[in-house]
C-alpha positions in Angstrom: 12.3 50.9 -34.4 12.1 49.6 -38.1 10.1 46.5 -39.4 13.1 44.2 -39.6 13.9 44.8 -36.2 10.9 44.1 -34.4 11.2 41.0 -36.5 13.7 40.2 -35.4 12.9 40.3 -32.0 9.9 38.9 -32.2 11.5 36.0 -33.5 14.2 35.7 -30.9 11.3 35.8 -27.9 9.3 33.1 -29.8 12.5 31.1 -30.2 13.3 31.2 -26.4 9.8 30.7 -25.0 9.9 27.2 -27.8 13.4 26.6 -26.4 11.8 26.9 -22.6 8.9 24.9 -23.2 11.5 21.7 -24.7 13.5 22.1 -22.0 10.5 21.5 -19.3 8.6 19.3 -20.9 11.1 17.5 -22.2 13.6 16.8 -19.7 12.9 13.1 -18.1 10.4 13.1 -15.2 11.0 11.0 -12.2 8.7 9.2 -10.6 7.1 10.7 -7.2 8.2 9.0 -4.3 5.9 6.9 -2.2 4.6 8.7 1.0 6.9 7.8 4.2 5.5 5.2 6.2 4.1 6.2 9.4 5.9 5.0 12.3 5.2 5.5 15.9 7.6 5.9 18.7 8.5 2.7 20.7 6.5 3.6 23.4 3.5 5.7 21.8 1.1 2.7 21.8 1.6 2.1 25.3 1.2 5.4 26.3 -1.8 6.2 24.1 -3.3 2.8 26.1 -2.4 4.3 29.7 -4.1 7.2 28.6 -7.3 9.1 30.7 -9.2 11.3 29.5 -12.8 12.7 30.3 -15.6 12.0 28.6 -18.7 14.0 27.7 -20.0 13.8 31.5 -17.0 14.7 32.9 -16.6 11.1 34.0 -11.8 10.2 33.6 -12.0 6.9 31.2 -9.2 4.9 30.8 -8.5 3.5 27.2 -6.7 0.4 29.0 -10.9 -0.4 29.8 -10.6 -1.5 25.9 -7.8 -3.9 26.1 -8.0 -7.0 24.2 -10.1 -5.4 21.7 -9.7 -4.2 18.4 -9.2 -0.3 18.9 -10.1 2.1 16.4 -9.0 5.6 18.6 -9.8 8.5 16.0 -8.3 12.4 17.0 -10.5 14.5 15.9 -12.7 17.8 15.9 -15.8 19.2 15.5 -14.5 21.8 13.3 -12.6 19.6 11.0 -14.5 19.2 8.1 -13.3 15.4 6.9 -13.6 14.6 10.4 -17.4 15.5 10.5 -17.8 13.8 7.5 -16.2 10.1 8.5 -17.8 10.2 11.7 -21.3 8.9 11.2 -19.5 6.3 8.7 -17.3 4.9 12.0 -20.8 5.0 14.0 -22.2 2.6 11.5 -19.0 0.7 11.1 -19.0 0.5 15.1 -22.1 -0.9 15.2 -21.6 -3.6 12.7 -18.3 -4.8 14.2 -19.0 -4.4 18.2 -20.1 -7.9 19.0 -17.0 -9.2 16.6 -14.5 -7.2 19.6 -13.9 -3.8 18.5 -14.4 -0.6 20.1 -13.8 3.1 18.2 -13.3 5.7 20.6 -13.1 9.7 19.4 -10.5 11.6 21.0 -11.7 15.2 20.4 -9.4 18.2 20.6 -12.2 20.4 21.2 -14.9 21.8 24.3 -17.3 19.3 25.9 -20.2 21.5 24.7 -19.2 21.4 21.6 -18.6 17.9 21.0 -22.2 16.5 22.8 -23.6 19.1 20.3 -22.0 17.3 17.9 -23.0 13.8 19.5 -27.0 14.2 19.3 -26.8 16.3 16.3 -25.0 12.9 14.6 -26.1 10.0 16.4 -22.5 9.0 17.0 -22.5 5.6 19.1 -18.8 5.2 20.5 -17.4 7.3 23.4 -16.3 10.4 22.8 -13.4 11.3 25.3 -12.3 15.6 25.6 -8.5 16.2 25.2 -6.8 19.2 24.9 -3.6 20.4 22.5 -1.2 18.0 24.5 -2.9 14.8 22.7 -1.6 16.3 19.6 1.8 15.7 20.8 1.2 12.4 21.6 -0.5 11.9 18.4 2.9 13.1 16.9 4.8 10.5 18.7 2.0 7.9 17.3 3.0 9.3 13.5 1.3 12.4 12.9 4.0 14.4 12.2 1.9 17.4 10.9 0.0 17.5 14.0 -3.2 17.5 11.4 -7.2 16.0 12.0 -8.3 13.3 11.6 -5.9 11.0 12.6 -6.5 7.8 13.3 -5.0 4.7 15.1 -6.1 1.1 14.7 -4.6 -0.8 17.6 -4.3 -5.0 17.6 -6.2 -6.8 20.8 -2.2 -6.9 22.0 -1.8 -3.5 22.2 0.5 -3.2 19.0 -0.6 -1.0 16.0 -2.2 -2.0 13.0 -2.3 1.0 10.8 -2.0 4.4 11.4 -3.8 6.9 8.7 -3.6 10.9 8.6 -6.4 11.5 6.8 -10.1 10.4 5.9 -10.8 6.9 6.1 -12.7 5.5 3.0 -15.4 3.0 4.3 -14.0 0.0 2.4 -10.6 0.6 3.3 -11.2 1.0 7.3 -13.2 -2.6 7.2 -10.2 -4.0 5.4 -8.1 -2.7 8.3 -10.4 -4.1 10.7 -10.8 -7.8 9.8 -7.0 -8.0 9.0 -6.6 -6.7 12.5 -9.1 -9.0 14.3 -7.1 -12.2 12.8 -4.6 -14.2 14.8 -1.0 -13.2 14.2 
C-alpha cells in the first residue's frame, strides 16, 4: 500500500471518528426525568397495619398495637449492607422521638438467629418483627416495585402514608419526614 494511500485513509478514519464525536456531543441533551413517585395500592396501608408477625421471641405482634402513632415500619435485612448501616441511626432517632408518639418497627426478611445477632451486636431499641419473602410482595403493593432493601414506610397517626423511600434514609431527611408527619392535617 503506497504512502498516499494510507494517507488517505488515515485521514478518512480521523474525519469519521471527529464527525462521531460532533454528532454525540453535540446533539441537544434532554433533561433526565424525575423519578416516578411512589404510590401504594389503595389498600396496602391497611393491610401493612393488619399485619402479624413474630418477633425475636417468637411472640405474633400486631402492628395495629402502634396505631395512632407515628410509624416508621423499615423492611430490611441483616445482609443488606445500607440497611446495616441506617440502622443504629433509626435506634437513635427512635429514641429521641418516642415520647413525641412515634414508634419504628424493623420488618426483617431474614432468620430470627440472625437478626437477635444483629440486635445485641447493634444495640437496636425498636422491635424487630421476622417475615419471610411474602412481605416483599406486600412491600411491592406499598411502592417497592423492585422488591429491593431497605425500604421504608412512614405511616401518619391515621393510618395514611407519609412518605415511602427505597433506599437509605439520610438522618436529616428522615426527621424532616417525621415532624411533618406528627403535625395536624
Amino acid at each position: 500500500m503506497s504512502k498516499a494511500v494510507r494517507h488517505a485513509l488515515l485521514l478518512i478514519a480521523v474525519s469519521t471518528c471527529a464527525a462521531m464525536a460532533g454528532y454525540f456531543f453535540g446533539r441537544p441533551k434532554t433533561a433526565p426525568l424525575p423519578p416516578p413517585a411512589i404510590i401504594p395500592a389503595m389498600d396496602a396501608p391497611a393491610r401493612l397495619m393488619a399485619l402479624t408477625l413474630p418477633d425475636l421471641n417468637g411472640q405474633p405482634q400486631s402492628l395495629a398495637q402502634w396505631k395512632g402513632k407515628v410509624l416508621v415500619i423499615n423492611f430490611w435485612a441483616t445482609w443488606c449492607a445500607p440497611c446495616r448501616e441506617e440502622m443504629p441511626e433509626f435506634s437513635r432517632i427512635s429514641a429521641k422521638y418516642a415520647l413525641n408518639g412515634v414508634q419504628f418497627v424493623g420488618i426483617s426478611i431474614d432468620s430470627a438467629d440472625k437478626v437477635a445477632e444483629f440486635q445485641k451486636e447493634m444495640q437496636i431499641n425498636y422491635p424487630l418483627l421476622i417475615s419471610n419473602l411474602e412481605s416483599l410482595d406486600l412491600s411491592s403493593d406499598l411502592g417497592n416495585r423492585a422488591k429491593a432493601l431497605p425500604f421504608t414506610v412512614i405511616l401518619r397517626p391515621d393510618g395514611s402514608p407519609q412518605e415511602i423511600k427505597l433506599g437509605k434514609y439520610a438522618t436529616a431527611d428522615l426527621e424532616k419526614v417525621i415532624l411533618t408527619a406528627l403535625q395536624p392535617r
